[in-house]
N, C-alpha and C positions, 0 to 999 in steps of 0.2 A: 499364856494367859494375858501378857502386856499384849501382844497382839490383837488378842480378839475385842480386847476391849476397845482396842484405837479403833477396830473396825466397825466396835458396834457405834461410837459415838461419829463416827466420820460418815457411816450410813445414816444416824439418827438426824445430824445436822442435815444431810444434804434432801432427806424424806420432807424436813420442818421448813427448809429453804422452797422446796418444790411445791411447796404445801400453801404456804405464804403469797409466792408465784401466781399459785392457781387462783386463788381467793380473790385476789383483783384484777386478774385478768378476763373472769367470767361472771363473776356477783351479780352484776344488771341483769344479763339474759339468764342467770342461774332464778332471780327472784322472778320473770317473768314465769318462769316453767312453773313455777310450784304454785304462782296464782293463779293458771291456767288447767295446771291438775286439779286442785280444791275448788276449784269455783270454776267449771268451762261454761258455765253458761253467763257469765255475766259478760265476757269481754267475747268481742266476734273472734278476736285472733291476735297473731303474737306483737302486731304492730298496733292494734287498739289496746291490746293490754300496757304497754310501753308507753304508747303516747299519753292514756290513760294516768297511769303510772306519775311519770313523768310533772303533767298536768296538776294533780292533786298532790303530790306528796314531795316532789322536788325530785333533784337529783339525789339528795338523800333517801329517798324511799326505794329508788333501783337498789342502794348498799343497805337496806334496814336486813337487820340481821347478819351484819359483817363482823361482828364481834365473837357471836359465836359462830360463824362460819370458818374466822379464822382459825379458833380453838378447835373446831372439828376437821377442818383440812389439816391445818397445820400435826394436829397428834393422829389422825389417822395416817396421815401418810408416813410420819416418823415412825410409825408403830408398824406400816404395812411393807415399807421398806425394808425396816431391819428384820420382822417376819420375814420377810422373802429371799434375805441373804440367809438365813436358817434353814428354811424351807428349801431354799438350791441347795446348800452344803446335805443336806437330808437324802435327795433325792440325788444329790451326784454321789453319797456315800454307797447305794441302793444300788446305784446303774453302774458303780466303780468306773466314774467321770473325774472329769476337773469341772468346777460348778462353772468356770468361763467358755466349757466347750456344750452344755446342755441344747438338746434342738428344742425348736420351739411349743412343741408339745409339752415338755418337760418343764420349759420356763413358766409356759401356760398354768401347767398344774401345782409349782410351785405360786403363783400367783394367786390362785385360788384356793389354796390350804391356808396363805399366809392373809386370806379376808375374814378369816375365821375370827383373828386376833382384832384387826383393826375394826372388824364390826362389833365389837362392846366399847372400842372408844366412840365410833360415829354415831352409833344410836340415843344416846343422850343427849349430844352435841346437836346432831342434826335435826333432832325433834322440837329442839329449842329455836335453833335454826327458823325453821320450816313454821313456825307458829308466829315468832318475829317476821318473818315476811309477808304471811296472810294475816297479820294483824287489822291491817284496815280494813279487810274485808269481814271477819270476824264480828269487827265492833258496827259495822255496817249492817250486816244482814241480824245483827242481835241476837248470837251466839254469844258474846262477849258482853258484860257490863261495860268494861274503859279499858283502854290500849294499857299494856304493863312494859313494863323495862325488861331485858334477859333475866334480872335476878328476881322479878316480880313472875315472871310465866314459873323461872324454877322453884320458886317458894309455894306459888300456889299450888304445884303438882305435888309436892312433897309433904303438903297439909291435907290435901284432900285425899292422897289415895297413897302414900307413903313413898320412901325413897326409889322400889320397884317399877314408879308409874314413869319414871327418867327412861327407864328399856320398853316400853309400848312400841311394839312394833319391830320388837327386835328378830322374828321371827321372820317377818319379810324384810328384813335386811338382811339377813346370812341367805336368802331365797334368792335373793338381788346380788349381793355381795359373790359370791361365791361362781356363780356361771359367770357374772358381769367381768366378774378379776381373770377368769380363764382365758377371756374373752379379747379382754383388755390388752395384756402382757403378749398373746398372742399375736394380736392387729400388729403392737409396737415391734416383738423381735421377729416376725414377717415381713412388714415393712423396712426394718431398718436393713434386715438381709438384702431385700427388694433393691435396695438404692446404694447399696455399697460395690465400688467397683470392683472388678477383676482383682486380686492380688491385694487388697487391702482390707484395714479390721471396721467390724462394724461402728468402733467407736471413732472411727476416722471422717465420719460421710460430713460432718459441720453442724452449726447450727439450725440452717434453714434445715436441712433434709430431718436433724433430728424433730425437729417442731411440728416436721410434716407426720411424722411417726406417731410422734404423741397426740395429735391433732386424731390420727385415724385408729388410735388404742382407743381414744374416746368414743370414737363412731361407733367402733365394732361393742364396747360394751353397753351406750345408751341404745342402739337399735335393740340388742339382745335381749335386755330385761326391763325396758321401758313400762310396759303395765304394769311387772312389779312395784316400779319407784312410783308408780302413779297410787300403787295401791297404799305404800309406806305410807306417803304425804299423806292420803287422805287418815290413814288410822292416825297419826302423830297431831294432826291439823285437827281435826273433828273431838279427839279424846277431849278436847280444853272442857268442850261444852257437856261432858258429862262420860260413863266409861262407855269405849266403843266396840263393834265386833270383830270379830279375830279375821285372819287375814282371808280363810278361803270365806267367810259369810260375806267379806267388805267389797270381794272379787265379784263373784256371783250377786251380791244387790247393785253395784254401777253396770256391770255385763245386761243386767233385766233391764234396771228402768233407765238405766242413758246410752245402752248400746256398745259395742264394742269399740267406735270411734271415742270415746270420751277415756280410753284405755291408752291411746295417742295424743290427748289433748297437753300442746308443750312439748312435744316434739321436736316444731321445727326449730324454739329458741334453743333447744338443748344441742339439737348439732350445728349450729350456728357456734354458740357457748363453747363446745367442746375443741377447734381447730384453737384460739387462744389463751383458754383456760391450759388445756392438757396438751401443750407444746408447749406453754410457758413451764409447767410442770415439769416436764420433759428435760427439756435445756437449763434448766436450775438444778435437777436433781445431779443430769450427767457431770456438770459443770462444776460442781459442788462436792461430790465426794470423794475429787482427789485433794479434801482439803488437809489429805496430810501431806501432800506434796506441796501446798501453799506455805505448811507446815514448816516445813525441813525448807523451805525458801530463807526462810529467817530465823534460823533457830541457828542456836551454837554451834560454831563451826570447832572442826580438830584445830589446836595450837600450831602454827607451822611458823614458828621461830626461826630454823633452820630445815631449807630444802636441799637434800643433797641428792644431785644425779650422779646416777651409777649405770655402766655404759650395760646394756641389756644382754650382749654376745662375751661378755667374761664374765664365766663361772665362778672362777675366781673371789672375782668381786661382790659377786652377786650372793653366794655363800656366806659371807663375812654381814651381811647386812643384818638379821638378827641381836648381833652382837655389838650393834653401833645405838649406842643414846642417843640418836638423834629423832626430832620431832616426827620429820617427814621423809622418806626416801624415795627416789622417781625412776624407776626402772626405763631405761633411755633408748628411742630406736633412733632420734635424731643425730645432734650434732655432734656426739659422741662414740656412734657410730659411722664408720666409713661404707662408701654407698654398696659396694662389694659384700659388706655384713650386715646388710638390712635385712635379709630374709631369712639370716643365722639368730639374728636378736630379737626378732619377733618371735620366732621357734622355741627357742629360750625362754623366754619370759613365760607364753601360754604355758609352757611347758612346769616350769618352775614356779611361777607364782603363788597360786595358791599355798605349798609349803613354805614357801618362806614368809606370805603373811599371814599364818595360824603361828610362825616362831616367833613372831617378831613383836615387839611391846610398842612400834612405834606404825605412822601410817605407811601406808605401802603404795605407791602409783606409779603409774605407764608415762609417756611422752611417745607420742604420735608423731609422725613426720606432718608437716606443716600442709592443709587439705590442698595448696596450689602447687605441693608436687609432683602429684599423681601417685603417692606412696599410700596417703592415708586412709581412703579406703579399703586399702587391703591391711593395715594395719588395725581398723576395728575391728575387722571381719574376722581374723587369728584372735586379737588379743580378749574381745567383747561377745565370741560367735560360740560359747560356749560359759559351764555353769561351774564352778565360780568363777566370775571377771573380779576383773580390779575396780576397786570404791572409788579412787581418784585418776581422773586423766588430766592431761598436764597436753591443751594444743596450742602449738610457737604459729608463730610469726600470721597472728591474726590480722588484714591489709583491708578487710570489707566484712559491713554485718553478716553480707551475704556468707561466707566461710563460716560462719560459727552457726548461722539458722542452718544450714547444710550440715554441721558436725553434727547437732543437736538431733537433726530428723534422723539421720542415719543411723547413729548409736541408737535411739530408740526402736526402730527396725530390724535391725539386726539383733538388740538384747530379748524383743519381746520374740523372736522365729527361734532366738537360744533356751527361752523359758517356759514356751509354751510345753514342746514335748515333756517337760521333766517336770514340769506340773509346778512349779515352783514360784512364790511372789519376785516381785523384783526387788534388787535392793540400789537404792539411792547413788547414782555416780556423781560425785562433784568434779564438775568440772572448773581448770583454772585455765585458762588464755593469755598466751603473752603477744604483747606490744615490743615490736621491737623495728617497725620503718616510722618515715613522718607521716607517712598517708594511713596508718597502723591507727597514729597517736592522734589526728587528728579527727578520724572517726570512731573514737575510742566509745562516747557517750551510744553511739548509734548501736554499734556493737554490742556494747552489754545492754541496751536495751531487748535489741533483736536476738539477745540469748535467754535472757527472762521470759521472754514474749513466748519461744519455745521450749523454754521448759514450763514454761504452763499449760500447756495443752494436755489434751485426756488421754492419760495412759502414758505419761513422758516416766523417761525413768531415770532423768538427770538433773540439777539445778547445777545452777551459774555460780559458785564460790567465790573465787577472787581473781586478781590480774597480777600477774608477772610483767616487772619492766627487764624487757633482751637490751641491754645496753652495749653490749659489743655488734652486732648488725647493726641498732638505731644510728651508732657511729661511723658506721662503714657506707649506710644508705646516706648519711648528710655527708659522707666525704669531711671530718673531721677526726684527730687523732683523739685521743683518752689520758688524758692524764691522774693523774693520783689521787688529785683532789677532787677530781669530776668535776669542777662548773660548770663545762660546760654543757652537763647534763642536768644540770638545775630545775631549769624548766620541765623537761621532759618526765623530771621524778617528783615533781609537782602539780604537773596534768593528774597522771596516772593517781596519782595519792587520792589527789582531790575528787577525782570521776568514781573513783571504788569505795571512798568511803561515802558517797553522795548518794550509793547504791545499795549499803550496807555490805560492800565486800571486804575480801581482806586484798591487802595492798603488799607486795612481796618485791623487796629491793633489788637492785641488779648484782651481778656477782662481782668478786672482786679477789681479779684474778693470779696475783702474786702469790698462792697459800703459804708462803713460808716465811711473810714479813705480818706476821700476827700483830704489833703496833699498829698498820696500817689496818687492818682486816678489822684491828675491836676502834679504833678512831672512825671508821667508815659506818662503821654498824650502832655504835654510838649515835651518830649521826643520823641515819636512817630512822631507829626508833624513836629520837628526838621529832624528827618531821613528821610523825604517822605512822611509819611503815608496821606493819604486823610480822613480819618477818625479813628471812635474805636467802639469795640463792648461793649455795656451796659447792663445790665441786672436787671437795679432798674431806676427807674424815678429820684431821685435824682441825679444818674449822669450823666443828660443831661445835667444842665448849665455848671457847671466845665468844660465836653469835651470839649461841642460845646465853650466853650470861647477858649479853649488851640490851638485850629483846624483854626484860625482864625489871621492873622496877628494885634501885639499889632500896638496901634496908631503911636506910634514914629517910629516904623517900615514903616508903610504904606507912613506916612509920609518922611521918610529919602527914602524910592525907587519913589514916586512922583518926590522930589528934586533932584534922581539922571537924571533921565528919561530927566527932564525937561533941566537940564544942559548936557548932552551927546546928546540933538537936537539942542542945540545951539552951543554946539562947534566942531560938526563932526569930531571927530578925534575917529582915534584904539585906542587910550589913551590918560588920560588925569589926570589931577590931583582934586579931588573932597573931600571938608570937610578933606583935612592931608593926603587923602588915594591915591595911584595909581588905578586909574579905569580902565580895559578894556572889554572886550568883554562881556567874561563870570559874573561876574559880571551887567555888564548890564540886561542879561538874566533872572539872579537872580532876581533882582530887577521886571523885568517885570512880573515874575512870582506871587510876593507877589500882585501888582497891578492887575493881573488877577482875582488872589485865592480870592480878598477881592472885587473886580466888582462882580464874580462871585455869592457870598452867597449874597449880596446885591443886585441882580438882583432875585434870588431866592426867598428871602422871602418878594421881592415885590409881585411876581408869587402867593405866598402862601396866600398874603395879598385878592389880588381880588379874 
């Protein structure tokens, strides 16, 4: 049920987005058509109507009727949308499909079931619309006493002929609506089939090609039902001046005395109108509904206190993991395997994984060999090339953005050729990257942007989570040794901090590699969470309790920012004086943030608990 609802509001937004889109991409040439339907004889054509236009009424008279055009694009297409995701589910239940694989007939027809709904929202809208536009002309030719406002056309209809006189016309709009939407949906997944290459998904072809699509959805349906909408306009347009006739008498009286050209009048604005209206459409709509992937960009991430790798080719090990409290566990093809048992610990993992993360009460992730091995595409392809994969990957030794937009396309290639047959949604892989040369660390910023960059695209099934600093290679690449205290990796664990949390990531410390001198292990980790860090990499089970305690605000802490919190809501002041100290702002922040960090793991291993 939580699902369908994300999906109904994530379609709802992206129809209201495309909706919005359209309204100002096309409103000028949209009001020329409907002055040129209701009135063809006063203007010679679509460039004396415009200039016309223009001339008399300003630039504001091409937008009269933008108010309610918006309310009528904006909720029809919300409306026509999320009908149409119903309507597919309908008809792929019927044809025993998956609603992403429907041919275009089917989308067709889904498109024109789901105009059924949308046209009780348009017809109100648009007849308000459509009167606001020919308003000057109205008060011109003295059909009209004086021009009214949106709320003045709707009051007067609803006085003079009750709340029913709002649907006038609503019989030639399901007349229009209904072949028009067949029609529509059809041009767009024709087209978009049209222009997709060899080997790739329709939703890959870009913006331009999509724009082109929606552009030609528009064609095929204004050419289609065009004397329909001419006949809408004139019954919605005309009703003001008293009640009008129904749709075939309104047909047949402009067919006799103005000919079947006047059936075409507005025309050529409309497909003019239609390549920027409805490819703005298009490209807003597409763009927009993976906003639960924008979603999941910046929403709460899992607690990764403590990360432990565990070598991927012992069984052994890998069995015990269940049974280990710790935050995060990284099933390892890297540097814990030897290169001999690279193809033994891939094997393993696909193999195993899934059961051990349905036992396990903590997260569960992969480590890839690093993409400039030549291991790691075979390493998605085993571990990602089937259904369940693993939630988190874990890719080392990231040296150029290019290596991580390359991870990014590829897992989603591989996970969408794994999901398709099984008919299945995707689910979210976080991805973490580690920094671990100087040439790593110093395009660090480039890189997580160029990882966000593609986990936004339409149809990604990964987001960018956080960065690992590899402190034993960064050492080994500067040619100096490591000492205890690390300064001399100060710097390096201060880029890093500072670039992920700039980013909204999580920032994950270096390992520290003695595990049996626990002093050093919770002074080090102390340390870390002191500077930023969200967590530390582990490499023994033993130090998980030490981290995950260091990672965690102490009691008197939690308490002393409770106490502050509670006293800066009751004294609302920028400053103020609290336990001896001067309090203000920043400070405050401070404080909220320890009361986050510690709701936060406290909400988690409730999560962990059920």
């Amino acid at each position: 049920m939580a699902e369908i609802f994300k999906e109904f509001i994530t379609t709802f937004l992206a129809g209201s987005a495309g909706g919005t889109a359209c309204v100002y991409a096309g409103q000028p040439l949209d009001t020329v058509k409907v002055k040129l339907q209701t009135f063809p004889n006063v203007y010679s054509g679509t460039f004396d109507c415009f200039k016309t236009t223009l001339k008399t009424e300003g630039l504001r008279g091409l937008y009269k009727g933008s108010v309610p055009a918006l309310v009528c694009n904006v909720s029809e297409n919300a409306v026509l949308f999320v009908a149409l995701g119903c309507m597919k589910n309908m008809i792929a239940y019927i044809t025993n499909k998956q609603s992403s694989n429907l041919s275009n007939i089917e989308n067709a027809c889904a498109g024109s079931l789901s105009s059924i709904f949308s046209s009780l929202v348009v017809c109100p809208t648009e007849l308000v619309k459509c009167r606001m536009q020919a308003m000057s002309e109205l008060y011109t030719t003295g059909k009209l006493e004086k021009p009214m406002s949106p709320y003045g056309v709707v009051r007067s209809m609803i006085k003079a002929e009750g709340v029913l006189s709002l649907f006038n016309g609503l019989t030639s709009t399901w007349v229009r609506e209904m072949p028009g939407y067949f029609f529509f949906f059809y041009g767009y997944e024709f087209t978009r089939n049209l222009l997709t290459a060899k080997g790739k998904e329709k939703d890959d072809i870009g913006v331009v090609k999509t724009a082109f699509a929606g552009g030609t959805a528009g064609l095929c349906l204004w050419v289609a039902i065009f004397p329909i909408d001419v006949i809408k306009s004139r019954i919605q347009v005309m009703s003001v001046a008293g009640k009008q006739e129904g749709f075939r008498k309104t047909l047949f009286h402009v067919a006799r005395h103005e000919g079947i050209r006047a059936l075409y009048s507005g025309l050529l604005p409309t497909v003019i109108r239609t390549y920027p209206a409805n490819g703005a459409l298009f490209v807003t709509y597409e763009y927009t509904k993976d906003t639960k992937q924008f979603v999941n960009q910046f929403s709460r991430r899992p607690v990764r206190r403590a990360l432990l790798y565990v070598p991927g080719h012992d069984v052994r090990k890998v069995t015990k993991i269940p049974s280990l409290q710790v935050d995060c566990t990284v099933l390892d093809c890297e540097d814990g395997v030897a290169l001999d048992k690279k193809d033994e610990a891939r094997s393993k993992i696909a193999e195993m994984y899934d059961d051990i993360a349905q036992k396990s009460s903590c997260e569960v992730g992969v480590r890839i060999n690093a993409p400039s091995s030549g291991l790691a595409k075979n390493d998605l392809e085993v571990l990602f090339g089937k259904v369940p994969y693993p939630s988190c990957l874990v890719v080392p030794k990231i040296d150029d953005h290019h290596e991580i937009t390359w991870i990014c396309d590829t897992l989603r290639d591989i996970v969408l050729n794994a999901i398709l047959p099984k008919q299945v949604p995707p689910n979210v892989i976080r991805i973490i990257f580690q920094i671990e040369s100087a040439r790593g660390l110093l395009g660090m910023k480039e890189s997580v942007e160029a990882g966000i960059a593609s986990c936004a695209k339409i149809r990604c099934t990964s987001q960018i989570d956080g960065v690992i600093f590899g402190s034993d290679d960064f050492c080994a690449d500067l040619g100096i040794s490591r000492t205890s205290e690390a300064i001399e990796l100060m710097y390096a664990r201060q880029k890093i901090l500072t670039t992920a949390k700039a980013y909204g990531l999580q920032a994950i410390d270096m390992v520290y590699i003695d595990y049996k001198d626990t002093d050093g292990l919770r002074r080090q980790s102390i340390e870390g969470f002191k500077m930023g860090f969200t967590g530390k990499q582990i490499i023994h089970p033993h130090q998980i309790q030490t981290v995950q305690d260091a990672f965690i605000p102490d009691s008197q802490k939690i308490e002393w920012a409770l106490e502050l919190l509670k006293a800066y809501d009751e004294s609302r002041k920028g400053a103020f004086t609290f336990q001896g100290q001067m309090i203000d702002l920043p400070t405050i922040l401070q404080a909220r943030n320890i009361v986050n960090i510690y709701k936060h793991i406290n909400e988690q291993k409730k999560t962990n608990a059920e």
